[in-house]
C-alpha positions in Angstrom: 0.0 0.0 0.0 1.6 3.2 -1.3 1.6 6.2 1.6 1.7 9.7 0.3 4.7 12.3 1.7 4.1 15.8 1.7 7.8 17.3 2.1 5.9 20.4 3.2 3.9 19.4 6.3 6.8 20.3 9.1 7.3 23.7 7.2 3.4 25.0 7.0 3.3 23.7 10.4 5.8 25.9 11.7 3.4 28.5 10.7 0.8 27.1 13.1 3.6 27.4 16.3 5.6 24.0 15.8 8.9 24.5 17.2 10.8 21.4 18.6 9.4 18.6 16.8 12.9 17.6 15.2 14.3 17.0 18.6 11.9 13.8 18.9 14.4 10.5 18.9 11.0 8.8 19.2 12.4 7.0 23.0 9.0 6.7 23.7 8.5 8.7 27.0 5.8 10.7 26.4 3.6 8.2 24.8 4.7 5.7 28.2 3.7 8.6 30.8 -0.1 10.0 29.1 -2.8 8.9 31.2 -4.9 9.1 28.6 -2.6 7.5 25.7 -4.3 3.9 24.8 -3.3 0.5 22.9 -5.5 1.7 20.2 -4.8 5.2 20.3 -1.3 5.7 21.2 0.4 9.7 21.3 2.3 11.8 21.4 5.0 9.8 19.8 3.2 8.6 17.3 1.9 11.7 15.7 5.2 13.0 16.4 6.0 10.6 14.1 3.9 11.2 11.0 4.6 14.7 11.3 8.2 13.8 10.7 7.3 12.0 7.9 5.2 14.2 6.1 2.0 12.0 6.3 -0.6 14.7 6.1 -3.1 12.1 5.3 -2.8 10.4 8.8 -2.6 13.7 10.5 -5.7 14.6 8.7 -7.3 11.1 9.5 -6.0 10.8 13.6 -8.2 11.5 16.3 -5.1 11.6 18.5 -5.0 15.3 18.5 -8.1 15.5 20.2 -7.9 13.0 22.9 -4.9 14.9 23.9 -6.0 17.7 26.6 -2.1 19.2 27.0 -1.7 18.4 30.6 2.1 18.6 30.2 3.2 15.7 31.6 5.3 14.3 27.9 6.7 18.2 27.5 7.9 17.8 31.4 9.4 14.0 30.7 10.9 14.8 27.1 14.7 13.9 27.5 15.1 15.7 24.3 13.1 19.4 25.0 11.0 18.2 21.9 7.8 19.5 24.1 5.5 16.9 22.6 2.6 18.3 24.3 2.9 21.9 22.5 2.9 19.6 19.3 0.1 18.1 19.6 -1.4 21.6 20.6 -0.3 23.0 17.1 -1.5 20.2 15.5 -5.0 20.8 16.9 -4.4 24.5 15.3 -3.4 22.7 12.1 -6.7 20.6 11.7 -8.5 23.2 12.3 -7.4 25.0 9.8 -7.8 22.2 7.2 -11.7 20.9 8.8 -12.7 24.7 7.7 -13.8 25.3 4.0 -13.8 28.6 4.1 -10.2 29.4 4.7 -10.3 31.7 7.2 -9.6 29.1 9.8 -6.1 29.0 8.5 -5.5 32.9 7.6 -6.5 33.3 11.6 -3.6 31.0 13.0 -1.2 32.2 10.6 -1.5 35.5 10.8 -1.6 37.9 13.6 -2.1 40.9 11.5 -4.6 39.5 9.7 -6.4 38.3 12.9 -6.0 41.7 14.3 -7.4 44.1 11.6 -10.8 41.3 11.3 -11.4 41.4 15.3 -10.8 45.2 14.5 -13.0 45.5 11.2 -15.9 43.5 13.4 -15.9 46.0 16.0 -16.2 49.1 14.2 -18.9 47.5 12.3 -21.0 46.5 15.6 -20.3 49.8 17.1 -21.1 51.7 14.1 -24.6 49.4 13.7 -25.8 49.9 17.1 -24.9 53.9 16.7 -27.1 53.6 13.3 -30.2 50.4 14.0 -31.5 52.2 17.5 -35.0 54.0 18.4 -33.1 57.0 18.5 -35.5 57.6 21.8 -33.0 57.2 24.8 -34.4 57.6 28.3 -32.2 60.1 30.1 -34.1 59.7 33.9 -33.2 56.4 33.5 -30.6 53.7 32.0 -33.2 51.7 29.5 -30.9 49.7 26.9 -34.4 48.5 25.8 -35.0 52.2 24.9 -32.5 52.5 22.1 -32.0 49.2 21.6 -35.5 46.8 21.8 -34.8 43.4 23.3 -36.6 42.0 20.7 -34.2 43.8 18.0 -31.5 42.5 19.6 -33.0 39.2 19.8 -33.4 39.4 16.5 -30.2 39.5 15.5 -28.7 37.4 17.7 -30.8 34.6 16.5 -29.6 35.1 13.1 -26.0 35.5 14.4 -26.6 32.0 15.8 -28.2 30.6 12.9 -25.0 31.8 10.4 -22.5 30.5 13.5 -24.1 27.1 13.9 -24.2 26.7 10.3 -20.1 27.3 9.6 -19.3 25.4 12.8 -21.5 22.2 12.4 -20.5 22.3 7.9 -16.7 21.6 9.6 -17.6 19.7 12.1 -19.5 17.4 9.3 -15.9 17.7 7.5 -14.2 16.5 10.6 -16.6 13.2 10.9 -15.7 12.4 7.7 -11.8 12.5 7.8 -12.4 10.9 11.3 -14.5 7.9 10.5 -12.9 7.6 6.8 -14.5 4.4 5.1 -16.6 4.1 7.7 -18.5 7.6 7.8 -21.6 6.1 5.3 -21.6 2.4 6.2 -22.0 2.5 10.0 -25.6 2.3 10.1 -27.6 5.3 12.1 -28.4 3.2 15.3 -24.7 2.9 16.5 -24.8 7.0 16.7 -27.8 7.2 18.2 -26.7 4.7 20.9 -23.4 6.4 22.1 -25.4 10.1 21.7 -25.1 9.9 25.6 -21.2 10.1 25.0 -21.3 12.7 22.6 -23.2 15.2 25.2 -21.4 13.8 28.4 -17.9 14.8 27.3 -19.3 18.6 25.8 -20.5 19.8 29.3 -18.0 17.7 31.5 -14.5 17.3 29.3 -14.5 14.6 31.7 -11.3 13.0 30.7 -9.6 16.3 30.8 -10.0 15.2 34.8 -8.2 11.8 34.1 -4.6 14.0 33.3 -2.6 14.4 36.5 -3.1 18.3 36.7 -6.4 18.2 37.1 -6.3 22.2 38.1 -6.3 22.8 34.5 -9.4 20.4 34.2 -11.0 23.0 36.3 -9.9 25.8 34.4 -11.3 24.5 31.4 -14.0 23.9 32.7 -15.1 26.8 34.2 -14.2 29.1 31.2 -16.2 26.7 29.2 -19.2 26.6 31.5 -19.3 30.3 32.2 -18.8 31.4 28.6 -22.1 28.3 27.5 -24.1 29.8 30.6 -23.4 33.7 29.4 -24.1 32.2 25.5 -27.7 30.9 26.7 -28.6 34.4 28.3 -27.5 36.4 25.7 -28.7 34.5 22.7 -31.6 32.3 24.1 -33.2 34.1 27.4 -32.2 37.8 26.1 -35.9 38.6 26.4 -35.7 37.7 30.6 -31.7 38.9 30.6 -31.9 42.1 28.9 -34.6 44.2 31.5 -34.7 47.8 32.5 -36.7 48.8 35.4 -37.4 45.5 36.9 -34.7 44.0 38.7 -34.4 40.8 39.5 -34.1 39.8 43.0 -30.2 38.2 44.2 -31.8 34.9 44.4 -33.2 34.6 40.8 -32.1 32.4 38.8 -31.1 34.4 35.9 -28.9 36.4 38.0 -27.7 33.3 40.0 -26.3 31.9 36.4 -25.0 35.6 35.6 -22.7 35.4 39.2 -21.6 31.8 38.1 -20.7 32.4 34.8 -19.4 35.8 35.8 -17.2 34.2 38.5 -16.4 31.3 36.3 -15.0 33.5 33.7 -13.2 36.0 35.7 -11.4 32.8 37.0 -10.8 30.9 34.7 -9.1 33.6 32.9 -7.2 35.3 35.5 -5.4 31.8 36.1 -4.3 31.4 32.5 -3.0 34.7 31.9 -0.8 34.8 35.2 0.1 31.2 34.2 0.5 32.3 30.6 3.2 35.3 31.8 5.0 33.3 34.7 5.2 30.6 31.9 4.2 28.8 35.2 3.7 24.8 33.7 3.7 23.1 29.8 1.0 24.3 28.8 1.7 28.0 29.2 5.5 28.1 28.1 4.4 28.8 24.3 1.8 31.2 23.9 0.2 31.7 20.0 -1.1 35.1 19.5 -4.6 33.7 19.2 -4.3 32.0 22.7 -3.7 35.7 23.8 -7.0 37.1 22.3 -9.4 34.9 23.1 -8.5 35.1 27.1 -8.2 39.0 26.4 -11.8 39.4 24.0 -13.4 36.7 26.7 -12.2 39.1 30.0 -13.0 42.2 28.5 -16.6 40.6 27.7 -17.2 40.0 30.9 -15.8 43.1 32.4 -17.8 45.3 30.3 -20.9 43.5 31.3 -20.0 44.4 35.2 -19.9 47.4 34.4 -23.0 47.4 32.5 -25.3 45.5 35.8 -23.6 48.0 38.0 -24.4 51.5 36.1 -28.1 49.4 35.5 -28.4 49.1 39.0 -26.8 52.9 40.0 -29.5 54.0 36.9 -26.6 55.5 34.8 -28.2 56.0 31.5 -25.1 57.2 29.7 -22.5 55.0 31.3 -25.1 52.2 30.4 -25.4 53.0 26.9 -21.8 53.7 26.2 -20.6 50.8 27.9 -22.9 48.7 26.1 -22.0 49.7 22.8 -17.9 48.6 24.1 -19.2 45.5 24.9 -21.2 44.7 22.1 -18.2 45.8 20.1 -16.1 43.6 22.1 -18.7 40.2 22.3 -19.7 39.5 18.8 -16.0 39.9 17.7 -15.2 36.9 19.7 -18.6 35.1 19.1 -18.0 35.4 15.2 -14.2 34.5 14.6 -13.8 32.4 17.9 -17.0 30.0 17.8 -16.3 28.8 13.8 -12.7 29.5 13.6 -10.7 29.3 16.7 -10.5 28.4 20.1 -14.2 27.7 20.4 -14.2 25.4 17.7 -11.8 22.7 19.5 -14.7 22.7 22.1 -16.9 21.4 19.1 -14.6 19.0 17.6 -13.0 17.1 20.6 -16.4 16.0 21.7 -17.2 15.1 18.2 -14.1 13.0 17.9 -14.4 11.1 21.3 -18.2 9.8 20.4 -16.8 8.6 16.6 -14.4 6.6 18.2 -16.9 4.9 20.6 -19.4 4.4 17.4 -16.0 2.8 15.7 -15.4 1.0 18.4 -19.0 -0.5 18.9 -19.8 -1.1 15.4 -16.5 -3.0 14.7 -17.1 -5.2 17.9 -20.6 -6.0 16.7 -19.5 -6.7 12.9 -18.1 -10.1 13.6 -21.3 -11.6 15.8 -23.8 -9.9 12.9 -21.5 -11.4 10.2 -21.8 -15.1 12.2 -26.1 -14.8 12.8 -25.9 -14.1 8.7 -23.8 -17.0 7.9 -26.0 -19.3 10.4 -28.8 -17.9 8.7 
């Protein structure tokens, strides 16, 4: 069986971050110490391996990348420096790039001008709408976002925001299934997804393997950004109608405002951690920053911020620091939401999931093929 080299895989790579991958001696250390490195699914060394190689195919067709959450133990035990957990985390870069259709996947890893001036070109575009599309009737007694800017506008056009970003996510996501399962994507018959769907929504709201590594601090991490950012999602997008309220104020207890504090705290934490662990270069995982690490933790802090500022002016009945600040934090949001969810960091929340369940459908339908196979012979 002839396998295809692409001389060029290590260089465009280096675009994505790679840096030490030539150092590998492929001892075997790294794939040894991974809690999470199987019989069946063995890494880092492996992928290490075909990136050495040039086998873009495999890279394309591995589901290794994803079943590796970059706890930092294989970096920490690399005789060599050949950081094979940062490898794997470029690689994840990588496939994103080549799951997206559009392009921009790729221009937005590579480029930190380019991802710069569209965050940029997004904002001034969202600030100069919500100066243009507004009642042009704001309350001065009182702040009343719903005054200049209708919750049912806004809901609007969040809904179709959502609609657009669903649509570019879940078309690479389909692409991803079908480099994943290969052969297999058309002949496993429906009934094997539907009976692993448990698996498929139990690892997108726990990451529970993530808790498997043995720093499970960073589990936490991840999990709380993730958490707080779906529960401030929902509000926004879904409940806007109950989120987004002038003169009635909820009380503390309600639950709107109860999921507002967690995801509020969630975030703030989350976030804090990495970027104090991102400038002390404090473990593996945040020795090598990429530019985009930097502005998602940045767009997602500033988010958040802005909307403390917002619930406080609300409650101190600020109408101008309400509106103002509303319009920075619009212009900060749906920067994130639009490049992040489809493009970026978001998207690996998307695709790991995704890639976890396939191998559990692989898994059961090639266990069962051999029993069905006998009851048709018997037949």
């Amino acid at each position: 069986m002839s396998v295809k080299v692409d001389p060029n895989v290590m260089k465009d790579l280096e675009a994505f971050g790679l840096k030490d991958a030539k150092k590998c001696y492929h001892c075997g250390n790294c794939t040894a110490i991974c809690p999470l490195s199987t019989p069946e699914n063995q890494f880092p060394r492996k992928f290490v391996r075909y990136i050495q190689l040039g086998q873009k195919d495999k890279i394309l067709q591995s589901p290794e990348p994803w079943l590796c959450y970059y706890c930092g133990d294989c970096s920490l035990k690399c005789p060599r420096g050949a950081d094979p957990g940062e490898t794997m985390m470029v690689t994840r870069r990588y496939l994103t790039s080549l799951y997206d259709w559009t392009g921009f996947a790729r221009k937005f890893y590579t480029s930190e001008r380019f991802e710069i001036m569209a965050i940029s070109i997004v904002a001034l575009l969202v600030g100069i709408g919500l100066l243009v599309f507004n009642t042009g009737k704001p309350d001065w007694q009182h702040a009343s976002l719903n005054s200049l800017w209708p919750k049912e506008n806004i809901e609007l056009a969040d809904l179709g925001m959502a609609a657009v970003l669903s649509f570019l996510l879940l078309s690479n996501v389909f692409r991803c299934f079908r480099f994943v399962m290969g052969d297999l994507a058309y002949k496993v018959p429906f009934k094997y997804y539907m009976d692993q769907a448990k698996e498929l929504i139990l690892h997108t709201v726990t990451q529970k393997r993530f808790n498997e590594c043995t720093d499970r601090k960073q589990w936490l991490v991840h999990l709380l950004i993730m958490t707080g950012y779906s529960s401030v999602f929902l509000l926004v997008v879904v409940f806007l109608r109950w989120f987004q309220r002038d003169q009635e104020i909820y009380s503390i207890w309600h639950p709107v405002r109860l999921v507002g504090y967690y995801a509020t705290f969630a975030i703030m934490y989350g976030t804090t951690y990495a970027i104090i662990g991102r400038l002390r270069k404090s473990k593996p995982p945040y020795k090598n920053s990429h530019p985009t690490d930097w502005m998602f933790l940045i767009l997602l802090q500033l988010t958040t911020m802005t909307g403390i500022f917002i619930h406080f002016t609300r409650l101190l009945d600020w109408p101008f620091a309400t509106y103002f600040l509303y319009v920075i934090h619009m212009m900060v949001a749906i920067p994130m939401l639009v490049l992040e969810v489809p493009f970026a960091k978001w998207a690996h929340l998307a695709y790991r999931p995704v890639v976890l369940y396939l191998l559990k459908v692989k898994a059961q339908y090639q266990q069962e093929q051999p029993a069905e196979a006998s009851v048709a012979v018997a037949a």
